[in-house]
C-alpha positions in Angstrom: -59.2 -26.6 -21.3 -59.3 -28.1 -25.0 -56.0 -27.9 -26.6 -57.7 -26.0 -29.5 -58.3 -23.2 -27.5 -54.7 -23.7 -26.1 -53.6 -23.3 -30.3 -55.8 -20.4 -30.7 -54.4 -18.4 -28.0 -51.0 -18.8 -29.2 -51.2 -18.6 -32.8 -50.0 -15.8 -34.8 -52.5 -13.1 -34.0 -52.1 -11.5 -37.2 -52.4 -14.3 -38.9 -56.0 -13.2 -40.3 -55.8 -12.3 -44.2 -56.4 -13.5 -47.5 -52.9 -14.7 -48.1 -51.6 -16.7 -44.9 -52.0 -20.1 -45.6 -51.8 -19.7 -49.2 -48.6 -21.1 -51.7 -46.4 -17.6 -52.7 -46.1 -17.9 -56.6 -42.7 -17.1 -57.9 -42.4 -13.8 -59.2 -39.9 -12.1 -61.8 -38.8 -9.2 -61.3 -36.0 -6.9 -62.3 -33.4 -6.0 -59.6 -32.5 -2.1 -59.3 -29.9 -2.3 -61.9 -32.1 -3.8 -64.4 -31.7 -7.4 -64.8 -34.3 -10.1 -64.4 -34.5 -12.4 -61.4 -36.7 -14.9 -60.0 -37.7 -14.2 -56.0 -39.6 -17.8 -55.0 -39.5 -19.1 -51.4 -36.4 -20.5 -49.9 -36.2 -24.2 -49.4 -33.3 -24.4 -46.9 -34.3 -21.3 -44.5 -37.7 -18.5 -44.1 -38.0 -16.2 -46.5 -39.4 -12.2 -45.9 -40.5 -10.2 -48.6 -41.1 -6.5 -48.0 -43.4 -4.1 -50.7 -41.9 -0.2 -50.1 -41.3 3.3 -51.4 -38.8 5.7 -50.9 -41.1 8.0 -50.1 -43.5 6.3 -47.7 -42.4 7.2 -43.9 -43.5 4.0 -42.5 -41.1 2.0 -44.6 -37.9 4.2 -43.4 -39.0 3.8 -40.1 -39.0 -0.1 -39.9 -36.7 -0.6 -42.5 -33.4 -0.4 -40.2 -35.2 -3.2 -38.2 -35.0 -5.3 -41.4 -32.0 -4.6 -42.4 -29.9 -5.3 -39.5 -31.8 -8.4 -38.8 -31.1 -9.4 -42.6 -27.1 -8.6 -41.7 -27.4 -10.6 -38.7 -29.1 -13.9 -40.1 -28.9 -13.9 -43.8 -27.3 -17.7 -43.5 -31.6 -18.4 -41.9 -33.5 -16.1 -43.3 -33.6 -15.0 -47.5 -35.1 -11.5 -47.7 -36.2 -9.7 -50.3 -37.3 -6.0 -51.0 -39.7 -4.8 -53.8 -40.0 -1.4 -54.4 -43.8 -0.1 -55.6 -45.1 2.7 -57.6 -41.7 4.7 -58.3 -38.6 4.9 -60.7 -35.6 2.6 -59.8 -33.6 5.7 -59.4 -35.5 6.6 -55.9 -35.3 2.8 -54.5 -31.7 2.7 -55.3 -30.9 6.5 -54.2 -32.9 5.6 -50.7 -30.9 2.5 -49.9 -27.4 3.1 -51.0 -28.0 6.8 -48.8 -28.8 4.5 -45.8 -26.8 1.5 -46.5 -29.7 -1.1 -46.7 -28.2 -4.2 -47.9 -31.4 -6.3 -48.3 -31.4 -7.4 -52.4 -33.9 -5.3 -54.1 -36.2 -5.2 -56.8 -38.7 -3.2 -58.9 -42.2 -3.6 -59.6 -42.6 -3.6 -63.4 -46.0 -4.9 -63.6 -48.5 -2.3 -63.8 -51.3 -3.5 -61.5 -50.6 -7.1 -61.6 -48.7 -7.4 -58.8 -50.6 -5.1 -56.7 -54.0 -6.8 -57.8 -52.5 -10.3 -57.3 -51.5 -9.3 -53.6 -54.3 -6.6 -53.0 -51.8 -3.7 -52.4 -53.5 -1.0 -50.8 -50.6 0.3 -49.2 -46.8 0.2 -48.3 -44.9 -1.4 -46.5 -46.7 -4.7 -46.5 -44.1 -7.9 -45.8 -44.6 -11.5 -46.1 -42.8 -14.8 -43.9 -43.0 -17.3 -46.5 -41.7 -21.0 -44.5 -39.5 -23.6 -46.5 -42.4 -25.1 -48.1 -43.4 -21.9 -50.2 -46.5 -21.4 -47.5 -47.1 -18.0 -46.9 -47.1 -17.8 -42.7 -48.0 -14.8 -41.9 -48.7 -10.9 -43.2 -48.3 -7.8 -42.1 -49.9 -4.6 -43.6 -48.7 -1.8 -42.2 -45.5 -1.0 -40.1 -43.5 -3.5 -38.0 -42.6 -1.9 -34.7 -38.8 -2.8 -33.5 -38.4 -6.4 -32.9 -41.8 -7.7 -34.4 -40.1 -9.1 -37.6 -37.8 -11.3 -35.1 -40.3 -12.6 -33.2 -42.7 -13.5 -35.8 -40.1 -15.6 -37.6 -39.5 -17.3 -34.5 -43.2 -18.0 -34.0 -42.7 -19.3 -37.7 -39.9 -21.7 -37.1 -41.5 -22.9 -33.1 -44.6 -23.8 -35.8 -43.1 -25.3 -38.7 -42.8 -29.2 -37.7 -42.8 -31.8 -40.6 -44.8 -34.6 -40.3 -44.4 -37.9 -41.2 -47.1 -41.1 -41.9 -46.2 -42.4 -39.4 -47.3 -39.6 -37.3 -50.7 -39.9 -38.9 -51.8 -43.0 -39.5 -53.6 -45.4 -37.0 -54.3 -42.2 -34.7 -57.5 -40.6 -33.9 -58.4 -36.7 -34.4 -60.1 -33.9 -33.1 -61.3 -32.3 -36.1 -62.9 -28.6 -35.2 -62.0 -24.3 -35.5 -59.8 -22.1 -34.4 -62.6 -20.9 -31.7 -63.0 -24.3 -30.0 -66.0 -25.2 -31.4 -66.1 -29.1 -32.6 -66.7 -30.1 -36.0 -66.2 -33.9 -35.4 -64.8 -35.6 -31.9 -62.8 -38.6 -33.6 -62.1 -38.9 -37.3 -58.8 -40.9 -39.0 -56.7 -40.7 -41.7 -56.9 -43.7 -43.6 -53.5 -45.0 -45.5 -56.2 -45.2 -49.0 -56.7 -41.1 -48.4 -59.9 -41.6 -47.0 -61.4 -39.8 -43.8 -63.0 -42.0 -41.6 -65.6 -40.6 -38.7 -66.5 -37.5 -40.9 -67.4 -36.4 -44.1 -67.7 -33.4 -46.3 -67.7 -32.2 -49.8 -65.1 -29.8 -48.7 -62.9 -32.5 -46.9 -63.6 -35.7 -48.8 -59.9 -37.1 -49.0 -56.6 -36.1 -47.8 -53.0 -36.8 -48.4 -49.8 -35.6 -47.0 -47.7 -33.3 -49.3 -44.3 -31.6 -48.4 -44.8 -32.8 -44.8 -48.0 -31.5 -44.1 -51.4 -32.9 -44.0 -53.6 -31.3 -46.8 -57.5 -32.1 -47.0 -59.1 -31.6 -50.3 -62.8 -31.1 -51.4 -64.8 -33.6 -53.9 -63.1 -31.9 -57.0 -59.6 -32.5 -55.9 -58.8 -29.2 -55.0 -56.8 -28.3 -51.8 -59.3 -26.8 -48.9 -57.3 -26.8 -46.1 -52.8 -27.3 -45.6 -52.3 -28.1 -42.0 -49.5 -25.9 -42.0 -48.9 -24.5 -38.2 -47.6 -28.1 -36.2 -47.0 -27.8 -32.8 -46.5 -30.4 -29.9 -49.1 -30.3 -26.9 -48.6 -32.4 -23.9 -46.6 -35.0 -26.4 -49.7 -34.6 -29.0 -49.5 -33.4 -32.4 -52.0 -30.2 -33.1 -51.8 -28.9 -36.7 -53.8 -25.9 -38.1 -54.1 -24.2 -41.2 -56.5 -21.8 -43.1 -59.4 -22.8 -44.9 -58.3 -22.1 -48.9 -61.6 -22.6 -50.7 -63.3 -19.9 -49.2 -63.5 -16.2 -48.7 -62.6 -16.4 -44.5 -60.0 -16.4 -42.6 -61.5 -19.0 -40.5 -59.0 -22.0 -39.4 -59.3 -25.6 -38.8 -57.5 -27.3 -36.4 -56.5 -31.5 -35.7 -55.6 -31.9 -33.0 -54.5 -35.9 -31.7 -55.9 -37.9 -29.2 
């Protein structure tokens, strides 16, 4: 069996929607007491971000999931709450009557912030990785133990790589599904692809540790962002950006 369906079976199933894949923005906010702060992805360790309400019944029932796992690994993982939709008095009533200790913030924005992330409903949570890549989303409730074992997906599938790793090697260049989009290309040291070519994958480069293709205009279509080993072999996936799909390309060395 190809190793890309291999990756597809094993990849974050919920890995399908318009944000995975894509750079979280910083955003500023005001904490519960008022003062402004900037929440932006972690460099050293994962970062989950979590949009609630006091009100909603989801939220209280996953929140004591988040919360102890924050209390047990808050030297790994940075997490962040961001109350929607209501008054800082109900956020702040809600957790200090349950003794949530995840640092909080309000959504002053209006519709900004629910436009930007297309907030239909609470909770929703993010796992950002240490390169500001948002990894995976969830919206709608986290059964008990989910968050745990989707940040461990993240970290199993968060190698960097190096040129070394890339250059003078040959690819399998193809989807998520298996099917083949070219047999053998290479990543040329000049940031050319050789064995294939595109307007939407016309050069690549490798940025933060992670092999990025980019269409005729310069702009990023595809961050190889999931890296995993195979029988020694490097497979790398990531979302395609410059469309409206979820679909996923996949390299995969042979």
């Amino acid at each position: 069996m190809s190793l890309l369906f291999l990756l597809a079976a094993s990849t974050v199933a919920s890995a399908k929607s318009d944000f995975v894949g894509n750079e979280f923005e910083p955003l500023s906010l005001p904490r519960l007491d008022g003062t402004m702060a900037v929440i932006k992805p972690d460099q050293n360790k994962l970062t989950v971000i979590n949009f609630f309400a006091s009100w909603c019944a989801y939220c209280a029932v996953e929140m004591p999931d988040f919360n102890d796992y924050y209390l047990q690994h808050s030297d790994q993982v940075a997490m962040y709450l961001i109350d929607m939709w209501e008054k800082p008095e109900a956020a702040n009533d809600f957790l200090y009557k349950n003794d949530y200790q995840i640092p909080a913030f309000v959504d002053n924005t209006g519709r900004e912030l629910k436009n930007r992330f297309q907030i239909k409903g609470v909770p929703m949570t993010f796992i950002i990785d240490k390169k500001g890549i948002i990894r995976f989303q969830s919206n709608g409730m986290m059964p008990q133990g989910r968050l745990a074992a989707e940040i461990e997906k993240c970290r199993e599938q968060s190698m960097d790589v190096s040129i070394n790793d890339i250059i003078g090697k040959s690819w399998r260049f193809g989807w998520m599904d298996g099917s083949i989009i070219a047999n053998s290309i290479q990543l040329l040291p000049d940031g050319k692809i050789a064995g294939y070519y595109h307007p939407n994958e016309s050069k690549w480069a490798l940025v933060n540790g992670m092999v990025v293709f980019y269409n005729e205009n310069g702009v990023p279509s595809c961050r190889f962002y999931v890296v995993q080993k195979r029988n020694k072999n490097l497979v790398m996936s990531g979302k395609l950006l410059i469309a409206d799909s979820d679909d996923t390309q996949v390299l995969e060395e042979l």
